[in-house]
Every structure is written in C-alpha cells, then in structure tokens.
N, C-alpha and C positions, 0 to 999 in steps of 0.2 A: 335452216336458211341463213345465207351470209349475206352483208349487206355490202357494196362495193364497195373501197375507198376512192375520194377523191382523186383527180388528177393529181394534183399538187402535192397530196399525201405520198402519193403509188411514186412520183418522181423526188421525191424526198428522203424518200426508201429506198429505193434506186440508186441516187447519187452516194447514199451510205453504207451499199452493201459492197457499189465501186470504191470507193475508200477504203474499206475491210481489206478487201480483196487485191489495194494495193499495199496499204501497210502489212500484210501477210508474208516473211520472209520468203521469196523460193530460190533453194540455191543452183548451184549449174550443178550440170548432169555429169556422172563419171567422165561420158564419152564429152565432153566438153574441157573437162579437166586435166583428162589423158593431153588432148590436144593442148591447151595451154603449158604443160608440164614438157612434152615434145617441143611448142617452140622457144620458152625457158630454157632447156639446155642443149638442143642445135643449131638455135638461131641467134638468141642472145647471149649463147658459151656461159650458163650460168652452171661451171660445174660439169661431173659425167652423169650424176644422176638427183635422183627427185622421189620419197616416198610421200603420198599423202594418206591417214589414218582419218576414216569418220565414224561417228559410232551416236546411236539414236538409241532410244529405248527398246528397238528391238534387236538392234546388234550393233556390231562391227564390220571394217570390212575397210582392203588397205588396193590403195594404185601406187604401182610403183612402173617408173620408166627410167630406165639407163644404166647404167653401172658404178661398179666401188671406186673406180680408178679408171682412167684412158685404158682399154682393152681389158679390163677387170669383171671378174664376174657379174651378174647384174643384181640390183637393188632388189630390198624385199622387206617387211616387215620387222625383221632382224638385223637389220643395216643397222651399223652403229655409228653416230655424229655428238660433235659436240655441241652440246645444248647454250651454252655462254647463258648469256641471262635470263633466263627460263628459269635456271639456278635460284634465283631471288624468288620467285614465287615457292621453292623449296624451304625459301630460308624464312618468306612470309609463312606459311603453313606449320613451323616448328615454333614460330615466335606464338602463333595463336593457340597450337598446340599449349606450350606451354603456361599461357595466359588462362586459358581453361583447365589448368591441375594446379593452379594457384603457384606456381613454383616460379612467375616475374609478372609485369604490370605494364600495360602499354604506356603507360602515363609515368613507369620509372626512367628515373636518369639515367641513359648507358654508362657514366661514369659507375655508378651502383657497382655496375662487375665488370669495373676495368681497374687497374693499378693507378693510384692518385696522378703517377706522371705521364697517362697516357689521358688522363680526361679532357672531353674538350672543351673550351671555353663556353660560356651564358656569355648571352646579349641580352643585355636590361636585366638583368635576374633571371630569363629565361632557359631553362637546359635542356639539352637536347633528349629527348626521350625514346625510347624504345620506338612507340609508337612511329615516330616522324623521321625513323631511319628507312625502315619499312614503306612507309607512305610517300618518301622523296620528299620531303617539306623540313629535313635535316639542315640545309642550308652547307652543309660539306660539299667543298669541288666535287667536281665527278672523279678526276683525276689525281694523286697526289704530285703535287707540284715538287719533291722528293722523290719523284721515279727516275731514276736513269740507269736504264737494262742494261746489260752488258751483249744482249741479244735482239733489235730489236721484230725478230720475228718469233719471240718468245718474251713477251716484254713484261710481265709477274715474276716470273719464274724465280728470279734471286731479287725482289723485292721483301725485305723481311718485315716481323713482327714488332722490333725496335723502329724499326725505318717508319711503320705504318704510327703506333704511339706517338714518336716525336712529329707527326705530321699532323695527326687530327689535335695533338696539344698545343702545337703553336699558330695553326690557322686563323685568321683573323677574320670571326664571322661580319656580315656589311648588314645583317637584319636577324628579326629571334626567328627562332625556329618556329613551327609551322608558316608561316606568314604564306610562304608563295611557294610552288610547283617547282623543284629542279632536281630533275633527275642525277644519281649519286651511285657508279657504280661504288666507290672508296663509302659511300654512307654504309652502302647493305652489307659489301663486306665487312667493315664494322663491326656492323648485327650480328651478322654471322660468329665472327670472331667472339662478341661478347656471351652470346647464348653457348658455344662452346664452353666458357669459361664456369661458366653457370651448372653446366650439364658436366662437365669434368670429364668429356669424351671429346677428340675430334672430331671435324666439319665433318667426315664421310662416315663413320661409325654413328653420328646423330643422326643423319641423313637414313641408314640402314635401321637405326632404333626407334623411329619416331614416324618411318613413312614408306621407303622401300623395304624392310622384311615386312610388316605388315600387308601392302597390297599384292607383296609376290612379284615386285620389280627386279629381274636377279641382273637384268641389263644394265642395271642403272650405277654408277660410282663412277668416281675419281680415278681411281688405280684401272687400268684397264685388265678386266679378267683374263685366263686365255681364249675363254670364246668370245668375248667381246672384240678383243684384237683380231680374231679369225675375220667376223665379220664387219671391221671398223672402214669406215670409207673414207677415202684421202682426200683431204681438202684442198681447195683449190684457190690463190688468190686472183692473179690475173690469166684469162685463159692458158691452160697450160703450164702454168707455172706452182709446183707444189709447197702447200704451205704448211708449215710449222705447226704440233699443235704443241695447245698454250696451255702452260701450266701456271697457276698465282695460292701456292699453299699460303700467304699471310692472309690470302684475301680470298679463301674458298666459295663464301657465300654468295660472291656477286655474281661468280660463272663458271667454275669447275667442272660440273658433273656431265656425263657423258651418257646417251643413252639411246634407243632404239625406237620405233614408231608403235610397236607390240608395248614395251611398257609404257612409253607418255600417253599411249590410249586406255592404259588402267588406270596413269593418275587422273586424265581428264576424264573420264566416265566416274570415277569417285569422286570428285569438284562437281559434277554435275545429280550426285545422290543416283545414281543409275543402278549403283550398288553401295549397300549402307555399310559403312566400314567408321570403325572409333574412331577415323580423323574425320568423319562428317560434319560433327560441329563448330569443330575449330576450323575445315575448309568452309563451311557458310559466313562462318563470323568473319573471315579473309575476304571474303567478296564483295562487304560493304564498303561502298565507294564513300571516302572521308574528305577529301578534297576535289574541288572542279580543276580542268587545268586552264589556265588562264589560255586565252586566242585559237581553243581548239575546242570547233562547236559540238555538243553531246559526248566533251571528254572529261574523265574522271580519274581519281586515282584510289584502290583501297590498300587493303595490307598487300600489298608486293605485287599486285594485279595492278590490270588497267580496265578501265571500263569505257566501251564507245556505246552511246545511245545516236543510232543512225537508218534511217532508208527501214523505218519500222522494228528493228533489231535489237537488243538489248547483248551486247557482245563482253562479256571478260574475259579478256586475253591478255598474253606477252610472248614476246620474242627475243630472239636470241643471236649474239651472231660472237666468233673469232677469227681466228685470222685465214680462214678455208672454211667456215661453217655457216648456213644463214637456218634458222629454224623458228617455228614459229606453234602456239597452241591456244587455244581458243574456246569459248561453247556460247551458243546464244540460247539465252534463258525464254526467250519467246517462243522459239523451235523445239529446244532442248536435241539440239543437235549441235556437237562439237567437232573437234579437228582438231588436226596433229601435221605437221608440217615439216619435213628435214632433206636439205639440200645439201653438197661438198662443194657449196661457190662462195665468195665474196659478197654475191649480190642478191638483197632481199626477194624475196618472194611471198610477203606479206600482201600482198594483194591477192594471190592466186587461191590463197588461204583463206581470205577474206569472203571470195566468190563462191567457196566451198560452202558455206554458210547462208551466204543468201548475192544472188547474182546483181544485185542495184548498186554492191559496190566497185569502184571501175575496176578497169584490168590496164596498171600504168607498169612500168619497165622502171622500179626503186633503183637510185645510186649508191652503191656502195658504200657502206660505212662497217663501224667497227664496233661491237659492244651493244 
C-alpha cells in the first residue's frame, strides 16, 4: 500500500520535473535544418552551399544542401573548406598533447623555444606562457601591426617569420598576461610556430604526426591533396563574387588547415570520447575552461576551445572563418551530441550550428567577419 503525497508535495514535484524537462537540451530536427540551410544560401546568398555533420553515440549522419560552386556539383560530406580558426583548437590539442609526454609546460615562457630576438616582452616580471597563448589571455594584438600584404585578398601569404619575431619582440604589452580575455589570432600562431620549433617538424607534418594520421583524417592539411582539390568548394565573399584562398605559412597554427565535414566529425567524436584514441587525454585536458570571458554570460575560454554554458547546455566549441569560408564545430557535454559545420560564404552560420545542438538558441542572420 502507498500512501498519497500531499498536494503541495505532488505540485512541487511537478514544477521540477517541468524544470528538468526545460533545462533538457532538444535540438531541431534534420527537416528543420535542411530548411534553415535552404534559406542561409538562397535567401541570405550565404555561399552556394552548406554541410552539416552530427554525430551521437550512436552514429553519424551528414545534411548537405547546395553546391561547390554557382552551377558546381553539389555538396556532400567530402566537400572540402577552409577551416581558419578551428586550426587553433588543432594547435590547442598538440600543445596539450605535448604537455602530457613531458616534452613543454603550460606554465613555460614561449620565449623557452623562440630565438632570444624574437622573445616577447614581461609586464611586471610576468611572461607570457605557453598556457595563455593557447587560452587568449597572451595580451598580443590579434593582428600584427607589421602586416602589409602585397595581396590584400591573400593577406598572410608573404607575411614572414622575421616579420612575425620583430613584431611579438617589440610590442608594447598595456597589462601581464593572463589578466583579461582577448582574443589573439598572431598569439596562437605564435604557439604554433613555437611548438614547431620544439618538435623540429613543420605546422602540417605535426598536425599529420600528432592528430590526423592517428584518427585517419586523410582530408585534413595545409597543401591541398589532389582529391582534396577535386572536391574543394569555392569560397565566396560578397554574393557572387569569388574569394581567394588564404594562405599564412609564418602563422600556420592560427588557420591554415583545410578540411572536410567526414573528417571534423572524426576529430569531434574523438573530443567527445565517442571513440577512445591516445589523444583522449590530452583532448579532455583541452576542454577545461581556464578563464571566464568578461561581458559574456556562461562564456569561458580553455586550451584553444571555447565554452558556452547556456539554455541548459554545456557547449565547447570554435569557429572558423577566411576570406570565402565560415565554419563552425562544437559538442555539448549534456547531450553528448556534437556538430560540424562548413559553408563557401563570408557569412557566419554559427547559429544554425548552435540549433543543431539544442533549439533554445536563436536563429539570428551573423555579419560578416573575418578570422
């Protein structure tokens, strides 16, 4: 025999099973997404086309709408795009890599393994550490104030390794590092650059030795393969108008690598332990969120990720963009449902990524930006 609960119990109960039930992410439906994706690049001209990759513990599974090019074959899971800063979360994952085989220290000074005259300055005694290039809390412009392209719809490309040296050694930091949140593409290139130096192999040979031969990424580099280039989609910056893609060899780690929606759903299903693979721990140890970002509620920053805690969700993500590319990749640890993101427009579509995950957050029309 049971004995009733009160009223006030029974609606107590009630009211927190309704709570559950709204903090419970649920994302939008394919046929939701399809539609959003449709009026992303017919209506808003974001681009000719759109893949989205989701993948859960019980599988995978890719939508793709539009094509490589105005009258180009159409998109597919082997669409190839440039990923821009997505890269840094590459370059975060070989930093932590390497910090778990003992071979650097998050807490070491990048000068460590730079040449005395490329080091960059301490503020109060404070130097800039491995850790806090990685974390954006470097205090390095985002841009080098010594950039001037000779291109500028290829604006790295003849930026060299001299150039980038005399730039981070004569900067004149305004606060010590960690202090505050500001985003650095010239910081992670940096890293990048440094952990090269370290590892005595190139940014894309590290990239293939440390992360793509292991998961089986063969889409994934710098160089574009010849099937890569078969399948490479044209970027686009203002409707119609084809954009350049960007090459930055001094500054590989901030957004180089190039890559398909088949392999960012191997490295995000591996970020998310879906499948146990030797960068498991060094991709867990990347995910801890080290800094909050100032003015941005439930936002966080860890090694080369970003973290939103929002609308019930627990989200690590980053996004990507160059001068024709917007892309985006993500997993929420509540759901353990991730996403993969890759468009050939100018214009973000991080929201639509976002709703793949869990539908409470909006569906806005992002402006334009670069990086």
């Amino acid at each position: 025999m049971t004995t009733p609960l009160p009223l006030k119990q029974l609606l107590v109960l009630a009211a927190g099973a309704l709570l559950a039930a709204a903090a419970q992410a649920t994302p939008a439906s394919d046929a939701e997404l399809l539609a959003m994706m449709k009026t992303r690049v017919d209506v808003d001209h974001a681009g000719t086309g759109m893949v989205i990759g989701i993948i859960e513990a019980k599988g995978g599974h890719v939508l793709a709408y539009g094509s490589l090019s105005e009258g180009g074959a159409p998109v597919d899971a082997d669409s190839v795009y440039e990923i821009g800063s997505i890269t840094k979360v590459f370059t975060a994952t070989i930093l932590s890599d390497m910090v778990l085989r003992g071979e650097v220290g998050l807490a070491d000074p990048v000068a460590r393994y730079l040449p005395a005259a490329a080091a960059p300055p301490a503020f109060g005694g404070r130097q800039i550490t491995l850790g806090d290039l990685s974390s954006q809390v470097s205090g390095i412009p985002s841009i080098p104030a010594n950039l001037a392209p000779k291109d500028d719809d290829n604006p790295f490309a003849d930026y060299t390794v001299p150039q980038l040296y005399e730039f981070v050694h004569g900067f004149a930091p305004t606060r010590a590092a960690g202090e505050r949140y500001e985003y650095s593409n010239t910081g992670v290139g940096l890293l990048g650059h440094a952990l090269t130096l370290r590892a005595g192999v190139d940014y894309e040979a590290l990239v293939r030795r440390r992360i793509t031969g292991t998961l089986g990424m063969n889409s994934t580099a710098i160089a574009l393969t010849p099937a890569m280039r078969q399948h490479l989609a044209i970027g686009y910056g203002m409707p119609g108008v084809v954009a350049a893609n960007w090459d930055m060899p001094a500054l590989a780690g901030m957004g180089a690598l190039r890559s398909s929606t088949a392999d960012m759903l191997k490295f995000v299903g591996a970020n998310m332990g879906l499948q146990k693979t030797p960068l498991y721990g060094a991709m867990q140890a990347a995910h801890q969120p080290r800094h909050a970002i100032e003015g941005r509620e439930g936002a966080s920053v860890a090694l080369g990720w970003h973290v939103l805690e929002q609308h019930g969700s627990h989200i690590v993500w980053h996004n990507g963009g160059t001068g024709g590319y917007r892309t985006y990749i993500g997993f929420d640890t509540s759901t353990q449902r991730g996403v993969v993101l890759m468009s050939n427009s100018h214009m973000g579509s991080d929201d639509i990524a976002r709703r793949a995950l869990n539908s409470a957050f909006p569906l806005i029309v992002p402006k334009p930006m670069a990086m």
